[in-house]
Backbone as a printed PyTorch tensor [residue, N CA C, xyz], in Angstrom:
tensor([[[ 79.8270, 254.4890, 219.8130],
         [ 80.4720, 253.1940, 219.6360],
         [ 80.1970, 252.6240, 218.2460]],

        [[ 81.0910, 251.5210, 217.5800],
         [ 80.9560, 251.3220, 216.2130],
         [ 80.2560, 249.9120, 216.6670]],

        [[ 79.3010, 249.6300, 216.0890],
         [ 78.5850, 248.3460, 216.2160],
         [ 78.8460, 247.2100, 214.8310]],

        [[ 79.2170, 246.1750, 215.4070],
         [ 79.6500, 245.2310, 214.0110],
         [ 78.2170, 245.0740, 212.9260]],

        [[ 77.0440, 245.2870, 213.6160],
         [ 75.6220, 244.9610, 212.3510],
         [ 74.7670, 245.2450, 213.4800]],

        [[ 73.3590, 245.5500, 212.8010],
         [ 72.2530, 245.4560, 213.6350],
         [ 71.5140, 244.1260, 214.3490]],

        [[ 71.3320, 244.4660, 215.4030],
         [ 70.7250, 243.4580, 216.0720],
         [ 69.2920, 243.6160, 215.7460]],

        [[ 69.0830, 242.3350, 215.1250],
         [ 67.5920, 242.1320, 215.4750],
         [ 67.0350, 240.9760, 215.8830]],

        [[ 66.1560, 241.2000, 217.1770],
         [ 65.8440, 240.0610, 218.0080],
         [ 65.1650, 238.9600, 217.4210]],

        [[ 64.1530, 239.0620, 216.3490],
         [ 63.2390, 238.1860, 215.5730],
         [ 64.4690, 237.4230, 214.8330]],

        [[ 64.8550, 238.1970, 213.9160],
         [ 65.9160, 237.2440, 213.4010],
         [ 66.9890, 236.4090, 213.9430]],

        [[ 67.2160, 237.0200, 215.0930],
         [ 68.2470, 235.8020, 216.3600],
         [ 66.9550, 234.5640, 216.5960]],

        [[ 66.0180, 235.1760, 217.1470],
         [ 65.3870, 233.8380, 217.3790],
         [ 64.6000, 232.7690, 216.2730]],

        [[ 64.4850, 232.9960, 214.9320],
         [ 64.3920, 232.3120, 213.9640],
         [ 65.5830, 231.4770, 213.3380]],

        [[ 66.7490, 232.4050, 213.7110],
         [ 68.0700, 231.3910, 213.4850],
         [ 68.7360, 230.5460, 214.5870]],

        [[ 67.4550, 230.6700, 215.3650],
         [ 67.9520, 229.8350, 217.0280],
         [ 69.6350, 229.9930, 217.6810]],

        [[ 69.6370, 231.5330, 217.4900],
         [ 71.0230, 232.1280, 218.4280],
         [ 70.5250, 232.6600, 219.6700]],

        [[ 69.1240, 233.0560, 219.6890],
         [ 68.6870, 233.7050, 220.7930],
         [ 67.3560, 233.0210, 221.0810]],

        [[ 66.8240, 233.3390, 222.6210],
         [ 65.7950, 231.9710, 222.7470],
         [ 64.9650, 233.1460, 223.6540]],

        [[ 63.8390, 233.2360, 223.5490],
         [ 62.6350, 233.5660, 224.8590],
         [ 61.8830, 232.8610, 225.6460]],

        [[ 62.1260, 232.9690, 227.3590],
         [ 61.7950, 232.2250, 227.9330],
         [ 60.2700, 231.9470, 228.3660]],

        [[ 59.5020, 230.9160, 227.7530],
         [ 58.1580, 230.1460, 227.9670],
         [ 57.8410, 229.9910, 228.9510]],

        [[ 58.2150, 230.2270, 230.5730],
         [ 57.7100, 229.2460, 231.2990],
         [ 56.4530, 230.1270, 231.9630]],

        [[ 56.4560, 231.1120, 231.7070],
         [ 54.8580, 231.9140, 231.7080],
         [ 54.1960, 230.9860, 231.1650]],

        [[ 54.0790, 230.6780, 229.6880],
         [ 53.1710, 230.0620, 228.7850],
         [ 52.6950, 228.2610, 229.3340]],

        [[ 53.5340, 227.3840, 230.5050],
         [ 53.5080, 226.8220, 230.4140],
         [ 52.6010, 226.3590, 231.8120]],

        [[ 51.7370, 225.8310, 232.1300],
         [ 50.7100, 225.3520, 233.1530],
         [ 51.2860, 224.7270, 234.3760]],

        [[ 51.1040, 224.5840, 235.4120],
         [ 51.6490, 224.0800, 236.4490],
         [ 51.7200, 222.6640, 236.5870]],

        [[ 53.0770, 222.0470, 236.6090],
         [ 53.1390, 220.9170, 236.3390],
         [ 52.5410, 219.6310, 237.3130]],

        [[ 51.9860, 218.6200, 236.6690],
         [ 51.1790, 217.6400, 238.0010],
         [ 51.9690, 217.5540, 239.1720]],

        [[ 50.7700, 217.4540, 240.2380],
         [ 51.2650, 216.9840, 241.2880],
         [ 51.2680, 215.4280, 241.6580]],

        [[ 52.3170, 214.9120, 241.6300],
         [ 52.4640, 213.2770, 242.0170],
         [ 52.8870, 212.9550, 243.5160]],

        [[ 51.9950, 211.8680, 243.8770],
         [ 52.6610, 211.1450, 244.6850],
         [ 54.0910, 209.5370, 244.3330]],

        [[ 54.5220, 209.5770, 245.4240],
         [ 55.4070, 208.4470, 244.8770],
         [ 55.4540, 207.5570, 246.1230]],

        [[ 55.7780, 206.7570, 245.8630],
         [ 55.6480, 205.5580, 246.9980],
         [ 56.7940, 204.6180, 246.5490]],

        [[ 57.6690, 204.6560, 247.8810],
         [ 59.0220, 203.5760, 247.3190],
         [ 58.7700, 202.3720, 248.8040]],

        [[ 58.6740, 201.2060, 248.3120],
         [ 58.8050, 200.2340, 249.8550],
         [ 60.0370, 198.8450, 248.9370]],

        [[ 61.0870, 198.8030, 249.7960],
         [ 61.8380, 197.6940, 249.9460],
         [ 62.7780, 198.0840, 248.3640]],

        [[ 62.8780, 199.4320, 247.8220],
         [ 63.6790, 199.9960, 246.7410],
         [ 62.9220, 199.8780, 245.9870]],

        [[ 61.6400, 199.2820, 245.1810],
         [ 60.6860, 199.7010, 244.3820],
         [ 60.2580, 200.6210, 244.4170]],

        [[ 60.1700, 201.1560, 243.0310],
         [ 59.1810, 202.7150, 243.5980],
         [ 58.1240, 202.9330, 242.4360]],

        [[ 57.1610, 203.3340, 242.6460],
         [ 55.9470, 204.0950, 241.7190],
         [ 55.4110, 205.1040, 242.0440]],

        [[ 54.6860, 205.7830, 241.2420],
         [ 54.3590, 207.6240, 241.5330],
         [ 53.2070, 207.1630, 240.6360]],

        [[ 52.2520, 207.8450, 241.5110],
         [ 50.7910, 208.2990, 241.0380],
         [ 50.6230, 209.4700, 240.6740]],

        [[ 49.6060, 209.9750, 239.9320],
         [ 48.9960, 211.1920, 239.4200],
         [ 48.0480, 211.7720, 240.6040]],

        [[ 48.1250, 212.3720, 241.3330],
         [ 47.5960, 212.8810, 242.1220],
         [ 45.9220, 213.2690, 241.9410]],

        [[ 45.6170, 213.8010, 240.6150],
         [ 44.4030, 213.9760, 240.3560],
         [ 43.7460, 212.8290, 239.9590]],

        [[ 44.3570, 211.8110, 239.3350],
         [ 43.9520, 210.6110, 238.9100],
         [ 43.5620, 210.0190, 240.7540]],

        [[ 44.4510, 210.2800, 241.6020],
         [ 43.9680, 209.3480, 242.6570],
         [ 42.6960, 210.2380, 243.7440]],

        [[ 42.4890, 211.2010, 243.5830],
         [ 41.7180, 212.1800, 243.7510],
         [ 40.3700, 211.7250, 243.3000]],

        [[ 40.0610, 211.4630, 242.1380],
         [ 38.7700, 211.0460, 241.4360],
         [ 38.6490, 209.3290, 241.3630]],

        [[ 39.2830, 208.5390, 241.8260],
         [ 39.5550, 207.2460, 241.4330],
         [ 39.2030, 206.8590, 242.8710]],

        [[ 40.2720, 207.5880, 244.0120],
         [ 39.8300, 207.2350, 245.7670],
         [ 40.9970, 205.8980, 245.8290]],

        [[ 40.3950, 205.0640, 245.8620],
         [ 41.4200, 203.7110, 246.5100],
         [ 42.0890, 203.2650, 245.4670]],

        [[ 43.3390, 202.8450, 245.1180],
         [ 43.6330, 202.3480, 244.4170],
         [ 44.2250, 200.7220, 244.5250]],

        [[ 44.2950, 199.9180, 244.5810],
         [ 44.7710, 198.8200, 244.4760],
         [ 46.1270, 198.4320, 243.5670]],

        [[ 46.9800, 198.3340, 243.8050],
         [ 48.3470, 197.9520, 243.1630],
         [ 49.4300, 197.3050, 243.7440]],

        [[ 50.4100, 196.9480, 243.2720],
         [ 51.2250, 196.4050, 244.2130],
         [ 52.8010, 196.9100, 243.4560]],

        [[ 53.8240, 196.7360, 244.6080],
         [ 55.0590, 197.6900, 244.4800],
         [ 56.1150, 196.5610, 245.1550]],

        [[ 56.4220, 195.7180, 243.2270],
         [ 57.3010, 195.1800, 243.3770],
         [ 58.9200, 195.2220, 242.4870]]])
């Protein structure tokens, strides 16, 4: 087959035509809670409420 030019992968992805996918590289994203009462809503950090225990707030 006649090929129009060489492909090379480094150079696709330095000219951002071609992309490699990160989501190996990337850590497991927090776990939140959320709490909606009367259409308000807020979301906690799960580890934050883990080490903290009670929290006090209000959801208006």
């Amino acid at each position: 087959p006649a090929f129009v030019g060489p492909y090379t992968f480094t150079a696709k992805l330095l000219s951002y035509e071609a992309s490699k996918p990160a989501w190996h590289m990337v850590g497991d994203p927090p776990l939140v809670l959320g709490v909606v009462i009367d259409g308000a809503a807020r979301a906690y950090d799960w580890s934050q409420l883990k080490s903290r225990g009670l929290v006090n707030d209000s959801v208006a």
